[in-house]
BADREN-118366 format. One line per 8 residues: number of its first residue (from 1); for each residue x, y, z of C-alpha. Coordinates in nm, 4 decimals, decimal comma. Layout:
BEGIN
NUM> X Y Z ~ ...
END
This chain:
BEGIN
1> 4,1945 13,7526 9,6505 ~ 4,5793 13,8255 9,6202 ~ 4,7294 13,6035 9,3817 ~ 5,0049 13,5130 9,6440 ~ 4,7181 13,4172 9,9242 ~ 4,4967 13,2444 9,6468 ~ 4,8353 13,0037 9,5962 ~ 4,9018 12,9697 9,9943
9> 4,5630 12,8581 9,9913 ~ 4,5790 12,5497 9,7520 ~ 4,6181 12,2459 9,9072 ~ 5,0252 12,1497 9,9257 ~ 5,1359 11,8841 9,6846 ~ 5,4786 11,7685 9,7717 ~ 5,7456 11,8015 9,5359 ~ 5,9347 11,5473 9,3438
17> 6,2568 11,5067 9,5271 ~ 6,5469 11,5772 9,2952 ~ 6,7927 11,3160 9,1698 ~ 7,1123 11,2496 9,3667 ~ 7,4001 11,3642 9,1327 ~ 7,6441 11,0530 9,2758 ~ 7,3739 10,8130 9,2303 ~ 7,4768 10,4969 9,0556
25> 7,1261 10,5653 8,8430 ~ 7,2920 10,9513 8,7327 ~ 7,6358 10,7981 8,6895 ~ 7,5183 10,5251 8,4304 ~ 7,2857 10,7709 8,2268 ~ 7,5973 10,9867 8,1487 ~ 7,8262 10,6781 8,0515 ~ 7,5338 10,5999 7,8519
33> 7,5456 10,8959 7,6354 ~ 7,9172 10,9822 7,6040 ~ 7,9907 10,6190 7,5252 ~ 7,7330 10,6540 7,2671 ~ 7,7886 10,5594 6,8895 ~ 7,6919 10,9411 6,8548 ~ 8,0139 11,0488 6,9988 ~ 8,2039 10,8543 6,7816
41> 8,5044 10,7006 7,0374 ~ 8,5586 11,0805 7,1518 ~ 8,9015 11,1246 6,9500 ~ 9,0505 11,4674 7,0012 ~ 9,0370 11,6924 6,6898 ~ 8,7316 11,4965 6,5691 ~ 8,3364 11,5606 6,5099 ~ 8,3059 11,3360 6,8576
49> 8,4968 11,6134 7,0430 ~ 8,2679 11,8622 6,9345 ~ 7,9844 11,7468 7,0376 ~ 8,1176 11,5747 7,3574 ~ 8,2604 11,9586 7,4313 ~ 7,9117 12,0983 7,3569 ~ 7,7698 11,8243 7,5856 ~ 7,9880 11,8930 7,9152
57> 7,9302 12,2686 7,8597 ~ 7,5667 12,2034 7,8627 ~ 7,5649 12,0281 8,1708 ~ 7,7735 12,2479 8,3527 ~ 7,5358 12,5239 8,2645 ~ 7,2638 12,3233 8,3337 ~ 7,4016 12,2556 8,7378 ~ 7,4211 12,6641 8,7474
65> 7,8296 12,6543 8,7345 ~ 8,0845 12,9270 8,5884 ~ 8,3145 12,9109 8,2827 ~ 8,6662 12,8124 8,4596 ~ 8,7968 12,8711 8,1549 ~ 9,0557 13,2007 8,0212 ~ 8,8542 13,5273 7,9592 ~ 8,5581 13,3608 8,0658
73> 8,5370 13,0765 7,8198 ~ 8,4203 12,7379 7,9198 ~ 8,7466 12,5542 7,7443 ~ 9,1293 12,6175 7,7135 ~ 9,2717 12,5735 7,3364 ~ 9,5109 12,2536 7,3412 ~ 9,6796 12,2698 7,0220 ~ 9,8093 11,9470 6,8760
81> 10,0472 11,7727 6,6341 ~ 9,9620 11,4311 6,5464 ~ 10,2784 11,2564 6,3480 ~ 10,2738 10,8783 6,1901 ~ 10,6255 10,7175 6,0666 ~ 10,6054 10,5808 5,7593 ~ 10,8070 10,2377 5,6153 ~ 11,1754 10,3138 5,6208
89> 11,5312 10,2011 5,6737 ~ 11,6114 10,1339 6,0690 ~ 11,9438 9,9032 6,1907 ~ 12,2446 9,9689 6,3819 ~ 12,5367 9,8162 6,3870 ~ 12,5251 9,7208 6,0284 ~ 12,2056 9,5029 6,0751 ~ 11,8557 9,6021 5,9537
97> 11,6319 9,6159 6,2124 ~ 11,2275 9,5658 6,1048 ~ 10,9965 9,8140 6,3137 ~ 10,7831 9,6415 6,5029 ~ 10,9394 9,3586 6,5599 ~ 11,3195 9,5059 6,6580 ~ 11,2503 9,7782 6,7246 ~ 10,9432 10,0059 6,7691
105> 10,9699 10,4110 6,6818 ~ 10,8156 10,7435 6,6601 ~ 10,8865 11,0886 6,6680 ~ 10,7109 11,3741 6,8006 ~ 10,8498 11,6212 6,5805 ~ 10,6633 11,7760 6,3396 ~ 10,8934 11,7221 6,0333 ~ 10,9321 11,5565 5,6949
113> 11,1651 11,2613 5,7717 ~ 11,2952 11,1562 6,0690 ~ 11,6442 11,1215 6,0321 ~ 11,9571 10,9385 6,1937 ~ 12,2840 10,8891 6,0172 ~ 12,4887 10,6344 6,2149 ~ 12,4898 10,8110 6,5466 ~ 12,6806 10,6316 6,8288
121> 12,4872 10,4577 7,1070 ~ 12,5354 10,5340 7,4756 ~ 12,4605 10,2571 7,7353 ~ 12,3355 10,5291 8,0124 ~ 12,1721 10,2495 8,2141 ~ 11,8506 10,3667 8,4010 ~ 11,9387 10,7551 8,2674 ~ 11,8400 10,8725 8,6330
129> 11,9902 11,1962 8,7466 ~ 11,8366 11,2319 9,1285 ~ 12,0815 11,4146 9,2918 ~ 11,8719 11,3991 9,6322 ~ 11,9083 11,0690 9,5896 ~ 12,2630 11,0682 9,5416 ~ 12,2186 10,8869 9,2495 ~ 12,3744 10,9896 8,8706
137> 12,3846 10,7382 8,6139 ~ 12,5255 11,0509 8,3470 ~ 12,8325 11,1326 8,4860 ~ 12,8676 11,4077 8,3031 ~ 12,8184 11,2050 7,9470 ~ 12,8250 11,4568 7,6383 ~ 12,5062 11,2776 7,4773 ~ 12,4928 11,5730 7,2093
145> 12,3756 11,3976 6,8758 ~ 12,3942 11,0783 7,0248 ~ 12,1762 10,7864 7,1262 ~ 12,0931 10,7386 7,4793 ~ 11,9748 10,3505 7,5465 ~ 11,7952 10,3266 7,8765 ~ 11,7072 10,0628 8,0961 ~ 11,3106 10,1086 8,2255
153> 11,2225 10,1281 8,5556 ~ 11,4196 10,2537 8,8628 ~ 11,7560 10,1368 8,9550 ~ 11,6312 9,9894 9,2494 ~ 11,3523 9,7824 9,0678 ~ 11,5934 9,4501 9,0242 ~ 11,8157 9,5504 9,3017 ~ 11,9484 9,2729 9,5711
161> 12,1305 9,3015 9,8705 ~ 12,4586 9,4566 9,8321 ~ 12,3553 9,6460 9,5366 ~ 12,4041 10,0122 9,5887 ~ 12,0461 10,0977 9,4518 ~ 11,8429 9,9133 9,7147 ~ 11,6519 10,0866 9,8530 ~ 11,7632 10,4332 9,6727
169> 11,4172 10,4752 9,4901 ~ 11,0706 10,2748 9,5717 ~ 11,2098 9,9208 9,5795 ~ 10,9178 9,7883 9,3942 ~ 10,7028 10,1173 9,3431 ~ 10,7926 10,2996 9,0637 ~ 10,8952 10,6400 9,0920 ~ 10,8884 10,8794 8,7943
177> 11,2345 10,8275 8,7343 ~ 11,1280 10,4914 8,6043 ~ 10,8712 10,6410 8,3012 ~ 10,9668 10,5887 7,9770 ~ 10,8505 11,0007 7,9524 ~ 11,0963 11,0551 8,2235 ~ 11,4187 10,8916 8,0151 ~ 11,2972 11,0565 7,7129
185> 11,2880 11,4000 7,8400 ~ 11,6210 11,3431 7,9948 ~ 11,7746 11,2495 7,6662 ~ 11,6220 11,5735 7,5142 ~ 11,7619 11,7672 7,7781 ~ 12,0818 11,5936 7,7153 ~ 12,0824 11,6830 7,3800 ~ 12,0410 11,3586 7,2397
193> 11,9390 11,2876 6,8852 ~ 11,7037 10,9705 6,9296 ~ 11,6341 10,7744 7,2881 ~ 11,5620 10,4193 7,2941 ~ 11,4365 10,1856 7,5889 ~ 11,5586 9,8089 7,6154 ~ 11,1734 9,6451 7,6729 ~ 11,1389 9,4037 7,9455
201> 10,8141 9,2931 8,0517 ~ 10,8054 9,2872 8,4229 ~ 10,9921 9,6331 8,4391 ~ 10,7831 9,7929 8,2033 ~ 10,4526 9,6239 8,3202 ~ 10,3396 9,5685 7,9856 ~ 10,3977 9,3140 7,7072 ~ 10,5848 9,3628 7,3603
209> 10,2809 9,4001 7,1526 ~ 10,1501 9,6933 7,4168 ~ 10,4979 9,9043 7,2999 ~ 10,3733 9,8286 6,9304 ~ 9,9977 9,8947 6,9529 ~ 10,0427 10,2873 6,8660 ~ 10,1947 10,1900 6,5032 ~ 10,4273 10,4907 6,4785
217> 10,1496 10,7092 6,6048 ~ 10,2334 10,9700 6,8227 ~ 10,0951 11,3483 6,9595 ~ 10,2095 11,6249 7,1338 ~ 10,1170 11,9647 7,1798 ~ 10,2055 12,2018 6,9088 ~ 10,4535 12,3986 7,1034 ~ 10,6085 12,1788 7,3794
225> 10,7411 12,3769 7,6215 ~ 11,0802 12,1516 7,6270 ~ 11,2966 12,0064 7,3362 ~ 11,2386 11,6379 7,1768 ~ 11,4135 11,4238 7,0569 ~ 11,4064 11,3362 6,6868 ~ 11,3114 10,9555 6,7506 ~ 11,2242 10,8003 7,0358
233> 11,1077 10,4128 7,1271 ~ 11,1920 10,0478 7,2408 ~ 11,4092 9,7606 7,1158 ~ 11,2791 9,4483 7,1983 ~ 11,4557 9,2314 7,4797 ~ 11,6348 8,9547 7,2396 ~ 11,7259 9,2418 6,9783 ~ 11,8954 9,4639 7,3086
241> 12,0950 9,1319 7,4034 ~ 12,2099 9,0554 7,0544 ~ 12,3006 9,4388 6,9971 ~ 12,5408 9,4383 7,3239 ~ 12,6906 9,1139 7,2117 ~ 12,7751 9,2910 6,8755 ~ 12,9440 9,5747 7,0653 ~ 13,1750 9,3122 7,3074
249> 12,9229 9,3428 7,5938 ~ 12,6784 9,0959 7,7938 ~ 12,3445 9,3091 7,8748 ~ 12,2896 9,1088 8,1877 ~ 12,6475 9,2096 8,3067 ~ 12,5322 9,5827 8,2368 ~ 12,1971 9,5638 8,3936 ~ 12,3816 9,4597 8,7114
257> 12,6850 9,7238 8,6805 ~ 12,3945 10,0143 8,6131 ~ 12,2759 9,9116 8,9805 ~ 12,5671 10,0579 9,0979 ~ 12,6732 10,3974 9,2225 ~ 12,9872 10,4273 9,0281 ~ 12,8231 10,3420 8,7110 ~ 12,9471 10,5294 8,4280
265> 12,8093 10,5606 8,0588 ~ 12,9426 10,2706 7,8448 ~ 12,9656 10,3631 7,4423 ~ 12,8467 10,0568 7,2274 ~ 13,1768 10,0491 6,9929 ~ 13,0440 9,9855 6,6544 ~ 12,7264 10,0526 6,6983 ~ 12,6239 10,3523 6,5164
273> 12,2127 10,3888 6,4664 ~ 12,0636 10,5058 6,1678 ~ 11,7094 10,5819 6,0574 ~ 11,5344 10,7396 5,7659 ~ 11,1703 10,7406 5,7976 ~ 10,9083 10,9316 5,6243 ~ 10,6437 11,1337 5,8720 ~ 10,2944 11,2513 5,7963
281> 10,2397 11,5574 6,0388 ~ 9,8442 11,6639 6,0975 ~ 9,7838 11,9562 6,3345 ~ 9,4226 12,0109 6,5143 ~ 9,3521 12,1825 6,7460 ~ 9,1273 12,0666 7,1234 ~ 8,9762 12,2024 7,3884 ~ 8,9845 12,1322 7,7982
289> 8,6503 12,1708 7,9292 ~ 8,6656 12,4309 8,2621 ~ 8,4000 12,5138 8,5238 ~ 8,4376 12,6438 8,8358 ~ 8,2534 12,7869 9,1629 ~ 8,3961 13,1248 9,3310 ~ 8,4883 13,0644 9,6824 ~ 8,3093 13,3009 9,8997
297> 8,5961 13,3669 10,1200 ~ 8,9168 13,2733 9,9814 ~ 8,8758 13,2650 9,6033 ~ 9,2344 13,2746 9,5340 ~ 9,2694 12,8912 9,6792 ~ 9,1720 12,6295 9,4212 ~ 9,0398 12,3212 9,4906 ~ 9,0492 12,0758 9,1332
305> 8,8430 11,7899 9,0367 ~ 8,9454 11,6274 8,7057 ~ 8,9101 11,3522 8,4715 ~ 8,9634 11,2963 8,0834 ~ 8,6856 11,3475 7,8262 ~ 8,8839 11,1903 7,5497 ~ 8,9306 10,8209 7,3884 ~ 9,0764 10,6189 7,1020
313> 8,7767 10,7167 6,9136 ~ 8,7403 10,4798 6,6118 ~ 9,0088 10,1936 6,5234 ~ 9,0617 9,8312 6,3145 ~ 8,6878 9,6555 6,3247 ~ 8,6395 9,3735 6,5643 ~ 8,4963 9,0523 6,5401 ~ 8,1439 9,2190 6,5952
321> 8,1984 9,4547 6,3138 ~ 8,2539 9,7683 6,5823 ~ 8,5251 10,0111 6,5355 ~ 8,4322 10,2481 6,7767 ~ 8,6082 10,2548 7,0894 ~ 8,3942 10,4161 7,2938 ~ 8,5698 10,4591 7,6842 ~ 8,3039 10,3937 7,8291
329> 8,5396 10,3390 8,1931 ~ 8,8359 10,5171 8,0749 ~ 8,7081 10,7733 8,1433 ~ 8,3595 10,8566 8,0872 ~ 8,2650 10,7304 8,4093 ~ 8,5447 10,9074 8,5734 ~ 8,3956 11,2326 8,3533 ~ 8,0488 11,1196 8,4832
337> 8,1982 11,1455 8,8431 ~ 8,3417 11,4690 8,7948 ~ 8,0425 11,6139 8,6635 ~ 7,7956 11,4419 8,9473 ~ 8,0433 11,6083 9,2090 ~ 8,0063 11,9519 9,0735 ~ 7,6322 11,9486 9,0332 ~ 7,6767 11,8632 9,4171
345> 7,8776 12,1287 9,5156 ~ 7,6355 12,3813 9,2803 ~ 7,3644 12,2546 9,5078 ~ 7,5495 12,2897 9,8663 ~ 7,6384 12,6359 10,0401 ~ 7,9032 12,8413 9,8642 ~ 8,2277 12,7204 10,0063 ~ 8,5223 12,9539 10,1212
353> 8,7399 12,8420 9,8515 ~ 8,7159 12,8178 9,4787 ~ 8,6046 12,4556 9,3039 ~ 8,7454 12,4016 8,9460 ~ 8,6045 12,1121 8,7401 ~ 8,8305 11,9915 8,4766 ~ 8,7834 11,7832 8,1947 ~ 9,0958 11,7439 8,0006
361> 9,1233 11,6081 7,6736 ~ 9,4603 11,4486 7,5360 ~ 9,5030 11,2116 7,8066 ~ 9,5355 10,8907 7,6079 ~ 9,7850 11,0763 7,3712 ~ 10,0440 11,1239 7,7049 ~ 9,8483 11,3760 7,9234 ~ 9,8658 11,6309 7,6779
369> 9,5793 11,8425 7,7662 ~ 9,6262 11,8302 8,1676 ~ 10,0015 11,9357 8,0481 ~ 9,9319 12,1935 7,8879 ~ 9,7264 12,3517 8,1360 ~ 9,9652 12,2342 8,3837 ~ 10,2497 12,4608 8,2260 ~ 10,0240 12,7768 8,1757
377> 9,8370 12,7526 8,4506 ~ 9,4576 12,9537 8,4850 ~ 9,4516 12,9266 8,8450 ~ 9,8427 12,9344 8,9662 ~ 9,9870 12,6093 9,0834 ~ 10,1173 12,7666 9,4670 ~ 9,7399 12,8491 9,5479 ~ 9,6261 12,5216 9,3859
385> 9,5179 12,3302 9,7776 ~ 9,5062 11,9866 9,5671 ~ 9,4016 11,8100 9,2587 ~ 9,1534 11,4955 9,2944 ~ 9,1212 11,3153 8,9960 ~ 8,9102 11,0248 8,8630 ~ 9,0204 10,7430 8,6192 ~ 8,8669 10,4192 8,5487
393> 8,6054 10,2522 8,8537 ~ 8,5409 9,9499 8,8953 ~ 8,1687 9,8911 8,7753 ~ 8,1350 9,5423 9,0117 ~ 7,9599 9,6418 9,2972 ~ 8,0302 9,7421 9,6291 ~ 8,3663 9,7158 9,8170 ~ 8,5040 9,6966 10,1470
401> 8,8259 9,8327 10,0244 ~ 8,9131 10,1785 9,7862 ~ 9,2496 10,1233 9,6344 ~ 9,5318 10,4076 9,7072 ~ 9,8173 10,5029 9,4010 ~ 10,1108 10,6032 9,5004 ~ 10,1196 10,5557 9,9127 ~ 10,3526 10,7672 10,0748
409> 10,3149 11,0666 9,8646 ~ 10,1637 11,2593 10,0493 ~ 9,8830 11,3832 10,3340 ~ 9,5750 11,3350 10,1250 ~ 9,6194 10,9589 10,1811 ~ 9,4981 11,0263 10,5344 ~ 9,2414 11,2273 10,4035 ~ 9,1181 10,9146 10,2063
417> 9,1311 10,7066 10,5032 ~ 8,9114 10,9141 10,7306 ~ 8,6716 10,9600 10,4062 ~ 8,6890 10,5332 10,3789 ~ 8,5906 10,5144 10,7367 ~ 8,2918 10,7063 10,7189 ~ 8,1677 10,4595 10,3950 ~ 8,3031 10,1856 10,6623
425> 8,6006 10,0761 10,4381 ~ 8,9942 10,0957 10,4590 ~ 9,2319 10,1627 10,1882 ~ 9,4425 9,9165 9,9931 ~ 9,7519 10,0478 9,8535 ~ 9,7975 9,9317 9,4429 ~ 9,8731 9,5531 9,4140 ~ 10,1449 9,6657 9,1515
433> 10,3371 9,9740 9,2182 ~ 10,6206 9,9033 8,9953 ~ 10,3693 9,9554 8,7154 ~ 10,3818 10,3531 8,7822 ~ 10,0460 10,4251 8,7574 ~ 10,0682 10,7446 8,9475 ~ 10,2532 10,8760 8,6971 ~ 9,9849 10,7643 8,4392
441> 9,6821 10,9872 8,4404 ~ 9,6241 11,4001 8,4550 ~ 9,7047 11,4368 8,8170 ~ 10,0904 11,3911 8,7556 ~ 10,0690 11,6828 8,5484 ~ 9,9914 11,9052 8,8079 ~ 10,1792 11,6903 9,1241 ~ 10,5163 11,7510 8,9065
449> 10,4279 12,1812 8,9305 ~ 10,3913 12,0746 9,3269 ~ 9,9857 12,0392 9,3664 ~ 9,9058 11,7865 9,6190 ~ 9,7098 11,5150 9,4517 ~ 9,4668 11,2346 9,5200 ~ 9,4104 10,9721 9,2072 ~ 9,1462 10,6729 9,2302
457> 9,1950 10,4429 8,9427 ~ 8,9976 10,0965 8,9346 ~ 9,3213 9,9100 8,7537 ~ 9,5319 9,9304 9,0695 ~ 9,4351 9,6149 9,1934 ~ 9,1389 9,3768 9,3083 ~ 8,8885 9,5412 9,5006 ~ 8,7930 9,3297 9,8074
465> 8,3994 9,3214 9,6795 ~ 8,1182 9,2474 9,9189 ~ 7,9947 9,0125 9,7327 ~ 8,3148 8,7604 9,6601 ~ 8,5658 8,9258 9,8181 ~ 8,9102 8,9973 9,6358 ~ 8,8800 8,7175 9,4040 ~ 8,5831 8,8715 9,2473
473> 8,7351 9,1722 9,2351 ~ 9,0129 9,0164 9,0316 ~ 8,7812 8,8425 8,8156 ~ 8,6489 9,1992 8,7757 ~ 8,9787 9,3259 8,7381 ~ 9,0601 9,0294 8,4470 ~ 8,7811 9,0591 8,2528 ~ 8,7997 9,4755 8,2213
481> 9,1872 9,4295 8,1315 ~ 9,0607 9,2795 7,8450 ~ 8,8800 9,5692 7,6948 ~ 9,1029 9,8207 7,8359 ~ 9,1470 10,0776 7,4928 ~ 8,9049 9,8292 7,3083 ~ 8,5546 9,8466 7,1181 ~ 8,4321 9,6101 7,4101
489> 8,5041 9,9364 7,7065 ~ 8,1233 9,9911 7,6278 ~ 7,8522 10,1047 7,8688 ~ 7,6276 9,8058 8,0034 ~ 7,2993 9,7694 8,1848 ~ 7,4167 9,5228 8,3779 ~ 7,6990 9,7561 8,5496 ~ 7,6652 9,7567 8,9576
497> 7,7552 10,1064 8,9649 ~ 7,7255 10,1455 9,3547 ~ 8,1107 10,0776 9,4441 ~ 8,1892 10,3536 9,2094 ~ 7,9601 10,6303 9,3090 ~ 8,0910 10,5226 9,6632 ~ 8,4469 10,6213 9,5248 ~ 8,2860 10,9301 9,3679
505> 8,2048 11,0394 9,7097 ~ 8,5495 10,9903 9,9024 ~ 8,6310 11,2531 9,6860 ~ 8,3025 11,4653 9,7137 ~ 8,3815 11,4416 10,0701 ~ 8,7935 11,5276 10,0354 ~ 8,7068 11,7982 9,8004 ~ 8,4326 11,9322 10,0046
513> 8,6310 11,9430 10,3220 ~ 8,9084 12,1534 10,1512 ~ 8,7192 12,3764 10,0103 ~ 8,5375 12,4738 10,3103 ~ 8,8818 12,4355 10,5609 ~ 9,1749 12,6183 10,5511 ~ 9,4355 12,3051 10,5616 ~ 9,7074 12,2980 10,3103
521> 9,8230 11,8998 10,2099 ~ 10,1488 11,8265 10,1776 ~ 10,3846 11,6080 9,9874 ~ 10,5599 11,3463 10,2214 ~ 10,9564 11,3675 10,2679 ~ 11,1159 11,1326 10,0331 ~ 10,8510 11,2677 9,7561 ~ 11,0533 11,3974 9,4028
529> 10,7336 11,6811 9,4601 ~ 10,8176 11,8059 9,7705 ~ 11,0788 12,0423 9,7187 ~ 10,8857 12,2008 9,3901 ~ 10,5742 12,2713 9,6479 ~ 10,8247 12,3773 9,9138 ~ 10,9446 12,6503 9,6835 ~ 10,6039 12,8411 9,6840
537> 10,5547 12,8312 10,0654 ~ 10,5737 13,1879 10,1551 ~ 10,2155 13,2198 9,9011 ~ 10,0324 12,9906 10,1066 ~ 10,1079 13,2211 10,4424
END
């Protein structure tokens, strides 16, 4: 009998059904193993990069994906400079300052010392320069060897009625003009030697001892495609008030002056900075992880998924003895998402566009891998249709709610909704906007080239849980916020894992829907993006 007849004829055994790749079962076995003691905290430029690296390349080839890589490699080289400031001699004005405690410092240049010899301070307020805003706090300011001090967040962040910045920015939701990255690229740009930040807790959204956690640590890629300056940091609140009072002024007089539009640059008379710190450069050299799916159609439009591979990797030992910091939120289970999406799409007819899957590294360094793609772009940033990325989920269940960062942005918002509707949620914008987190993960990378993008991160807010409601979400929200960049971000067996594979799929389904459509999202007006996208229209014709 023909072989092929002989099988026909055998009695039909039904076969296993294969796993669903946004299962809360699939989602947890990954977390499992990145989060592993094996990978050793994931640390870029360590043995736990290479073998997570390896890892994600395997499973990409495994779910019958394409390098998305350059030349047809699976990764893009991220070269790196890590730099740690030594003990040294910091004061202005005449009085010693102790790092740390007055003052906290770092420098992203690769050099020997970083240097300051009595350079004059510059009040510059909030540093914003938004001219469609028609707001300036430079005025034209020469700030060439100089020290820019900054006050963080918007202008608008303390504003009152009858202050000319209310209303001028987000009122309560940061824009990027608020970063602390924002103010030090400006003062770079500006030609300033060192930038430094007066620290306030509610405007920064974190506490002193968050500023100092680093330890003089910095990165940055090896060749940053803008200047630095030579030092850049905080002072600490009382320090900033007893500095002004030294140079004649009251800082709560200048916060409310710098709210103004006729706010001009005040020099702190007397007040010359100087620094002399030693610096131990290391350079090493890490890898983005890249996979992609042709589109069958329109392969030149680029649909990107994304989350960060890397963490703090190991650190000081707890109080259990564990040094490893293992991410097992931030981000494996984001990475875990991205991955579970792609062996989706691998399985589901070809779509018209292309589907990149990124895994960046460098994110808890300052977004340096996502940046550095971001400003050499594999797939071009005009044909780019959006970027949907995935950092931190909540691991408590299931929710009535999916929180939304950065409202108002632009069109994928609506896109969420309509995906939240079909789960039978709604979305929540973030409880805290003046925190910034949309400028906080790998998406901003790409949103400040002009890509759309969508970001989903669990430390928003309290999600409104089925079980409990919002105040177990917030006890959720509490207890992770404890172990946020700690040993304790570990994987658990006793994670409910079905609230985020539900967030998984709002962007399965946003993704999916691009891919296969031929709609373009757009940036809202009022967005700082808008007019970078609007630049590159005529590609998108």
């Amino acid at each position: 009998m023909h072989r092929l007849l002989a099988l026909a004829a055998l009695p039909l055994i039904a076969a296993a059904p294969a796993p669903d790749p946004l299962s809360p079962a699939a989602l947890s076995a990954d977390v499992k193993t990145l989060s592993s003691d094996a990978f050793g905290g994931r640390a870029p430029g360590t043995a736990g990069e290479a073998k997570t690296v390896a890892w994600l390349i395997e499973q990409f080839k495994a779910a019958g994906l394409q390098p998305g890589g350059p030349d047809g490699s699976w990764t893009q080289p991220v070269p790196l400079v890590r730099t740690q400031l030594g003990t040294g001699r910091v004061g202005a004005n005449g009085i010693a300052w102790t790092q740390g405690k007055d003052v906290y410092l770092s420098t992203v240049r690769p050099v020997d010392r970083a240097a300051v010899a009595n350079a004059p301070l510059v009040f510059v307020g909030y540093g914003v320069s938004a001219p469609e805003r028609g707001w300036d706090d430079f005025k034209k300011v020469d700030l060439k060897g100089k020290v820019a001090v900054f006050l963080v967040n918007d202008p608008d962040f303390e504003a009152v009625a009858g202050d000319d910045a209310k209303g001028k920015f987000g009122d309560r939701r940061m824009t990027y003009y608020g970063r602390w990255t924002y103010k030090f690229e400006e003062a770079a740009r500006r030609g300033a030697i060192a930038a430094l930040i007066v620290h306030d807790t509610p405007g920064a959204g974190y506490g002193w001892a968050t500023v100092t956690a680093p330890a003089g640590e910095n990165y940055d890629v090896a060749r940053p495609p803008a200047p630095r300056v030579m030092l850049q940091g905080w002072i600490e609140g009382e320090a900033a008030t007893r500095l002004f009072a030294a140079a004649g002024l009251d800082l709560a007089q200048q916060r409310a002056a710098a709210r103004r539009s006729d706010f001009r640059p005040v020099l702190l008379k007397g007040a010359g900075f100087s620094a002399d710190l030693p610096v131990t450069v290391v350079r090493a050299e890490s890898r983005n992880v890249l996979a992609r799916l042709p589109g069958r159609t329109r392969p030149d439009e680029v649909v990107v998924y994304g989350a960060h591979w890397d963490a703090y990797g190991e650190g000081a030992t707890d109080a259990q003895g564990r040094r490893i910091r293992p991410g097992a939120n931030d981000d494996a289970l984001g990475t875990a998402g991205v991955l579970a999406i792609a062996r989706a799409a691998a399985k589901a007819p070809r779509a018209a566009r292309t589907q990149v899957f990124a895994l960046w590294t460098g994110e808890e360094r300052g977004l340096l891998g996502s940046e550095t793609y971001a400003a050499d772009p594999i797939y071009p940033a005009a044909k780019t249709v959006a970027n949907l990325t995935l950092d931190i989920l909540q691991t408590a269940g299931p929710a009535k709610d999916v929180l939304l960062v950065g409202a108002g942005q632009n069109d994928l918002e609506d896109a969420l909704a309509a995906a939240a509707r079909a789960q039978d949620r709604v979305v929540t914008p973030e409880a805290l906007p003046e925190r910034g987190l949309f400028y906080r993960a790998d998406h901003f990378s790409l949103a400040r080239r002009g890509v759309p993008t969508l970001l989903l991160m669990a430390i928003s807010g309290a999600p409104d849980l089925v079980t409990g409601g919002r105040t177990a979400g917030q006890a959720w929200l509490d207890g992770y916020m404890r172990c946020y960049h700690q040993t304790c971000d570990a994987w658990s067996a006793d994670w409910d894992l079905r609230g985020a594979a539900a967030d998984v799929d709002l962007l399965r389904r946003i993704g999916f829907d691009l891919a296969n459509g031929t709609a373009w999202p757009t940036w809202r007006a009022g967005s700082e993006f808008k007019a970078i996208r609007d630049r590159t229209s005529a590609e998108r014709r």
